[in-house]
N, C-alpha and C positions, 0 to 999 in steps of 0.2 A: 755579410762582410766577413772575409777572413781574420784569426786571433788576432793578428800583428793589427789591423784596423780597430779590430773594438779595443783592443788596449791602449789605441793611442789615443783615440776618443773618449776613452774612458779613464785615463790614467793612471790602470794598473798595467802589470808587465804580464805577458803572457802566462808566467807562470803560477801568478796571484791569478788570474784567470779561469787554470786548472783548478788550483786548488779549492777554489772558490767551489764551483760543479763539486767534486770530490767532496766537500762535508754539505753540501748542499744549499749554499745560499745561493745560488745559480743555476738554473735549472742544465742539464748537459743538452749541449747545441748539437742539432741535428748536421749529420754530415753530408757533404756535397757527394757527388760521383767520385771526384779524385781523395776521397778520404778525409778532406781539410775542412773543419768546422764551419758553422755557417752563425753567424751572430746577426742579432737583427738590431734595432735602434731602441726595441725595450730592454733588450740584453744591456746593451750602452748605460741604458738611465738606471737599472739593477747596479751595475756593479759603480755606478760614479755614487750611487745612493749607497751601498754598504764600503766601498773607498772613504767617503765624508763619515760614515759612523762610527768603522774602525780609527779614523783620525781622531776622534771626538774620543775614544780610548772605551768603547765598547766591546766588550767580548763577541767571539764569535755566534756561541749560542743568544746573547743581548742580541745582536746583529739579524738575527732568524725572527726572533720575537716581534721588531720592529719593522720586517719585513712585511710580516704576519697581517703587524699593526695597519701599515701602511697598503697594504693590498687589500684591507677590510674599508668598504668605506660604510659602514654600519659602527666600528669603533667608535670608543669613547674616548675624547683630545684626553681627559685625565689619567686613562691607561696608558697613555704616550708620556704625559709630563709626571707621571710616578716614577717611569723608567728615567727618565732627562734628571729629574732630582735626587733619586739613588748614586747614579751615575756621579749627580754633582756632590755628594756626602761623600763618597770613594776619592774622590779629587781631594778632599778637605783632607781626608785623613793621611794621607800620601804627600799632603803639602805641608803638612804638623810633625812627620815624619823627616822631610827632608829638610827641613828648618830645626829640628832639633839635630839630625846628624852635622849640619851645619856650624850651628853652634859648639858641636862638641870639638870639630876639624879646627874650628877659629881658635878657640881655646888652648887645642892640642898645639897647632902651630905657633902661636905663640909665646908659646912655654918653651919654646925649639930654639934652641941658640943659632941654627942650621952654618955652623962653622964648619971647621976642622977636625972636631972632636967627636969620639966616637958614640957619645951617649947620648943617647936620641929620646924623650918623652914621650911621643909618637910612639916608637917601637915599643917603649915601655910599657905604656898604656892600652897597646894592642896583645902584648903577648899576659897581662896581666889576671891574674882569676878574677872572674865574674862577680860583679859585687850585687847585693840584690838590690832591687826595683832601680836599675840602669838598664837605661831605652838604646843604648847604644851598643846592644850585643842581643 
C-alpha cells in the first residue's frame, strides 16, 4: 500500500511516517517501480504500535526499546512493566510539577486586582529575583 494508505490506517500523517524510517523505528519501505513506497499491513501494526506509545508520552529511543521488547518473544513481561512504571514515576513528577505551578498561578491571580491600574502582582512576581528553594523559577 502507498504512504497516504498506511497512514490512514495507521494514524500517522505521512510525514510522521518518514520520520519514523529516518530515526529508525520503522524499517524504510521498499519502493515500487514508480518510485512510491510500498507498506505492507505489518508496517500498519508498527507504526499504530509506536503511535499508541508515543501517545502514552514515551520517548523515541523508549519507543525502539519496546519495539525491541515486543518483537522478542523470548522477553521477560517485567522488562516491559519496568519501562511502563519508569514511564508512570515521569508522569508523577510532571503532575507535582504542574500542580505546584498551578498553585503558584491561583495565588498570583488572586493577589491581581485585574482593574484599571497599572500594578500588576503577576508581573511583579515574575520579573522579581529569585529567591531560594522556589520551585517556581
Amino acid at each position: 500500500m502507498h504512504i497516504g494508505e498506511a497512514a490512514q490506517q495507521s494514524g500517522v500523517t505521512a510525514k510522521t511516517i518518514r520520520y519514523y524510517e529516518s530515526v529508525g523505528l520503522l524499517a524504510e519501505a521498499p519502493r515500487r517501480p514508480n518510485g512510491y513506497r510500498d507498506y505492507s499491513a505489518k508496517d500498519v501494526e508498527t507504526l499504530r504500535f509506536v503511535n499508541r506509545a508515543r501517545g502514552l508520552g514515551f520517548s523515541v529511543h523508549q519507543v525502539g526499546e519496546l519495539l525491541e521488547l515486543y518483537r522478542d518473544r523470548q522477553r521477560a513481561s517485567a522488562d516491559v512493566k519496568a519501562m511502563a512504571q519508569a514511564r508512570i514515576e515521569d508522569i508523577n513528577r510532571k503532575v507535582e510539577e504542574l500542580e505546584a505551578m498551578r498553585s503558584t498561578l491561583l495565588h498570583l491571580a488572586s493577589s491581581c486586582h485585574g482593574d484599571s491600574r497599572p500594578d500588576c502582582p503577576i508581573l511583579a512576581d515574575l520579573a522579581a529575583p529569585l529567591r531560594s528553594g522556589s520551585a517556581s523559577r
